[in-house]
N, C-alpha and C positions, 0 to 999 in steps of 0.2 A: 734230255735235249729239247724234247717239246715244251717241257715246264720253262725250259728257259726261253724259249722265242717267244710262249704265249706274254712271258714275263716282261722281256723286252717289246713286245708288241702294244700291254697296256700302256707303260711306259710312256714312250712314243706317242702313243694316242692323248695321253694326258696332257703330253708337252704341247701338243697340236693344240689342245683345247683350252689351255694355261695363254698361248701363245695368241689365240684369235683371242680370246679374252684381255690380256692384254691390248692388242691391236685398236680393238671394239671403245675400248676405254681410251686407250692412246686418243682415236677418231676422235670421241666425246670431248676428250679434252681438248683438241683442237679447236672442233665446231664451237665451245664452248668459249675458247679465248674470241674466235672469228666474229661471235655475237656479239661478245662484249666489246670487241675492237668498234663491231660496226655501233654497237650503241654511243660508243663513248665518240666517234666520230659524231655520229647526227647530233648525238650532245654539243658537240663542241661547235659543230655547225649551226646550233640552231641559237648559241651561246654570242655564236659572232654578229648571228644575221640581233637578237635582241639588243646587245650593246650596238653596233651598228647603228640603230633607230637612235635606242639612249645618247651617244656621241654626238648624231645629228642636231637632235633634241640639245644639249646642253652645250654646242658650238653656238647655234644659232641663240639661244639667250643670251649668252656671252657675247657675241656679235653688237645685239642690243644693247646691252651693258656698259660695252665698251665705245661705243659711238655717242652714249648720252654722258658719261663721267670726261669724258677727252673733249666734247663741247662746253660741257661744267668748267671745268677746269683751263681751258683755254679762254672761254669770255673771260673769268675773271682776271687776266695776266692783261688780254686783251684791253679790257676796258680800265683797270688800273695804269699803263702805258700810255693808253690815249684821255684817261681824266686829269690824273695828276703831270703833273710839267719836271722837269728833270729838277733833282732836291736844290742844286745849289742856284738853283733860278727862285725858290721859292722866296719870297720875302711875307712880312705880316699882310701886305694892302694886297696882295696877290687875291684873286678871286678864283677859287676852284671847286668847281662842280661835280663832284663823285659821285653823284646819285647813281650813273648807271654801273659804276663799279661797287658800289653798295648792293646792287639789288642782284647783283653775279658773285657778290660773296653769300648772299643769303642762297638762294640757288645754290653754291656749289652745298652747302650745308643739308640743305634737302636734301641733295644728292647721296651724299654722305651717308646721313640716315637712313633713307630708303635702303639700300643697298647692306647699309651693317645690319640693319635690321632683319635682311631679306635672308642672309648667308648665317647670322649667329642666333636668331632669336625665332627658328622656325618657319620661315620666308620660303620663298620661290627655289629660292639658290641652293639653300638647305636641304630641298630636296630633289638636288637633279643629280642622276646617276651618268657615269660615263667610266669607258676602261681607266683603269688604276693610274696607269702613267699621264694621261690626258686629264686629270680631274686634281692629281696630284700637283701638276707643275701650275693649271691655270689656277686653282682656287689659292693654292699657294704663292703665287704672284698680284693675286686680286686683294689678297689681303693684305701684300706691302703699299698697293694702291689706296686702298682703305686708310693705314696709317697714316700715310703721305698726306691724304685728304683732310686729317683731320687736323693735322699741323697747319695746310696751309689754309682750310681757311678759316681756323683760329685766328693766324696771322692778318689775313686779309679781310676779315670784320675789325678788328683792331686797329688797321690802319686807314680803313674806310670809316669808320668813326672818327678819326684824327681829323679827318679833313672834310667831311658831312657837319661835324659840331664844330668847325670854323675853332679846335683846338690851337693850330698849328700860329694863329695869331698871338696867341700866346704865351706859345713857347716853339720858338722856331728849332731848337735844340734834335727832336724828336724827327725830322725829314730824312737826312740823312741814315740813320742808323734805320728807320723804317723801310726806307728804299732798298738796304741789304738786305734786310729780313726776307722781305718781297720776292727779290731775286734767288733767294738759296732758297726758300722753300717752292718757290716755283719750280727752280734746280733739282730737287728732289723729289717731285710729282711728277715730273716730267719723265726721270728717268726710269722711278716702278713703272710711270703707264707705259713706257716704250717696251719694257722686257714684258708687261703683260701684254701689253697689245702684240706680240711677237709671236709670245706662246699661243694666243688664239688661234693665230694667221696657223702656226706651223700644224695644228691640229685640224686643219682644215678637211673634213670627210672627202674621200673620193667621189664624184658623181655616179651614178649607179647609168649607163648607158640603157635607155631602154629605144629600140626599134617598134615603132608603133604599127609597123605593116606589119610583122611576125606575127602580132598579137590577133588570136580570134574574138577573146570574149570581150563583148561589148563592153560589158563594165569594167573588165580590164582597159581595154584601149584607153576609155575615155578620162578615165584616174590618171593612166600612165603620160595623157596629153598634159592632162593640168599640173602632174607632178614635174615634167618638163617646162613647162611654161613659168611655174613656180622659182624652177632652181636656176634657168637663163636668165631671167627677172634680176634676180640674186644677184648672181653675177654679175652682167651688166651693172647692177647698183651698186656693186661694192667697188668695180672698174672707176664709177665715174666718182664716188667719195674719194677714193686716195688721191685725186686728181684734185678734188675739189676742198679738202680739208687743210685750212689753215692760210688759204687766200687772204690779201690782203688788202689795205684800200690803194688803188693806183699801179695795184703789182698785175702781173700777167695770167690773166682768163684765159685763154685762147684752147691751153690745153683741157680744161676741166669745162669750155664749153661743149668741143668736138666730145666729149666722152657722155658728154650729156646730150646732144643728138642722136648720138649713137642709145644711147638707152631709148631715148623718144621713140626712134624708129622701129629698134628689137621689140618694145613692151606692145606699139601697136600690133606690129605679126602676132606676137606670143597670146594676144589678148583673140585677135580675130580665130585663132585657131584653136584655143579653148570656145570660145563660145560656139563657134562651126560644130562642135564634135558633138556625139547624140549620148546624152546621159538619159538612165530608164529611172524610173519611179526610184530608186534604189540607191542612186546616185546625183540627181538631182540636187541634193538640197548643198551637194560639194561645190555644183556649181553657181547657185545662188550665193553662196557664202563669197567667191571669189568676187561675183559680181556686182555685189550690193557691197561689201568693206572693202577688199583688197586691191579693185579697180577703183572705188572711190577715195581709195587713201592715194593712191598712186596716182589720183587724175592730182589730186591737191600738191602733190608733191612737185609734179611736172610743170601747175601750173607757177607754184614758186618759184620755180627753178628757170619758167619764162620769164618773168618779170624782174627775175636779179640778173640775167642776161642782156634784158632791154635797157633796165635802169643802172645797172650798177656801174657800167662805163661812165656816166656822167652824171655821177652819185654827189650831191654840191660838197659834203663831207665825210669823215670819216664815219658819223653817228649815222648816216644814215645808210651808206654803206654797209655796215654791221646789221643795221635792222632789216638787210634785204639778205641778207648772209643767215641770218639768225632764220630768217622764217625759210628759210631751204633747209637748214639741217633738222627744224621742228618736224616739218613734212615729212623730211627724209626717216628722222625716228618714224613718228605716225605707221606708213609706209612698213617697216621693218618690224615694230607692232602688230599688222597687222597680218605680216605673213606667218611668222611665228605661231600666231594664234589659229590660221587654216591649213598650215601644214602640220600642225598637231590633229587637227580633224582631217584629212586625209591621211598620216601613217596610220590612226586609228582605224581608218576602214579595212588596211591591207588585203588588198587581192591581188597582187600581183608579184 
């Protein structure tokens, strides 16, 4: 009887100690998964905050992109419309001066290459990262863009030789069938740049809200002011281009003026309150950067943007109309150039 209790008593004792052993291990494997949960989280957080930056980063070139190919591409429709005369007007003694749609088909052609260049042949474009779905549909829409570009302004050196080399006096035959040409490939650039210009819009980054009284560290604050002033900047700019893109001569200002005071008035606060804010040895030179390029692109920009307000109401014609149109959205690129380039030198600093 004793043999058997002491027997059942090891027993017992073994199972107790099989049992915390288990248990012990159980724990570890717990703690274990817990770890790995929590690594793969900060991973993934730390996953979101880098694409995050990257997104930014390759909206905002695209932003560029898209505002200088949809000015390309518009002068030239623009100025073919208003150089050449409707085809069935055209006779041989007709006098027609396409110089300025000549030199918006070369333009859109640079355009053209810069940009193929940039995306397939180890460019800018070539190397900008962004999440899968956002990098996917825009570069994939930028390249039916590309396409479109190269059609038309094949087409539209073609047709702007027609009538620069005074051909058309000699064979009137060719107006007509040119002027379709003109119109379907423009029909067709139009349409890539609307579904790419869409896709930009729609991948538009969220602003990242930052509270500048919460903030202690100085060089935090003072980043986080400029990084503010930076992105309402933006905004406002982009408020007053959709506003202001694709004005015509004698058509209605009034809206894409107000949007344009409206920037005038946001950029002066945005500017006083960067410059007010106390940047240390360390920080510093973010702030000269704004204030020596980004406030000097942006004065030039404003100041364009006066003078096609003052003059373009009683602009004698359509050419010069255009040429007050033309030096506002140069600026305006300039401008968007130029922020591009200091908000890559402020993500790079990151402190905040």
């Amino acid at each position: 009887m004793y043999k058997l209790k002491l027997i059942s008593g090891l027993v017992i004792a073994a199972l107790l100690v099989m049992s915390c052993s288990m248990v012990d291990k159980l724990k570890e494997k717990i703690s274990s998964k817990d770890k790995e949960s929590s690594k793969e989280e900060t991973k993934k957080e730390e996953t979101k905050e880098v694409t995050s930056t990257a997104d930014l980063e390759f909206y905002n070139k695209y932003i560029e992109v898209s505002n200088k190919v949809q000015d390309a591409g518009e002068k030239v429709y623009k100025d073919y419309m208003s150089d050449v005369p409707a085809a069935a007007s055209i006779s041989k003694s007709s006098f027609i001066m396409a110089i300025s749609f000549k030199l918006s088909a070369d333009n859109l052609e640079r355009v053209y290459k810069e940009y193929q260049r940039s995306l397939y042949d180890g460019g800018a474009l070539s190397k900008l990262n962004a999440s899968a779905d956002m990098k996917n549909e825009i570069e994939g829409n930028f390249k039916d863009v590309l396409k479109s570009m190269e059609d038309y302004f094949n087409t539209s050196r073609k047709v702007a030789e027609y009538y620069t080399k005074n051909e058309y006096k000699n064979d009137l035959s060719k107006a007509e069938g040119y002027d379709e040409e003109m119109k379907a490939v423009y029909g067709k650039y139009k349409a890539a740049f609307d579904k790419f210009s869409a896709s930009v819009k729609k991948y538009k980054p969220q602003r990242k809200n930052r509270d500048i009284e919460s903030i202690s560290n100085p060089d935090e604050k003072s980043v986080a002011i400029l990084m503010n002033s930076y992105e309402n900047t933006l905004d406002m700019a982009e408020e007053f281009y959709d506003a202001f893109s694709g004005l015509e001569y004698n058509g209605d200002i009034s809206r894409s003026k107000d949007k344009f005071r409206e920037f005038e008035a946001s950029f002066k606060d945005e500017k006083s309150s960067v410059l007010n804010a106390s940047f240390s040895d360390k920080t510093k030179y973010m702030k000269y950067s704004y204030e020596d390029y980004f406030v000097k692109m942006t004065n030039m920009f404003i100041e364009a943007g006066t003078k096609f307000y003052d003059k373009a109401p009683s602009a004698k014609d359509e050419r010069e109309f255009n040429r007050l149109y033309d030096d506002v959205v140069n600026n305006y690129n300039y401008m968007i150039t130029a922020y591009n380039t200091n908000i890559n030198i402020v993500n790079s600093f990151r402190v905040y």
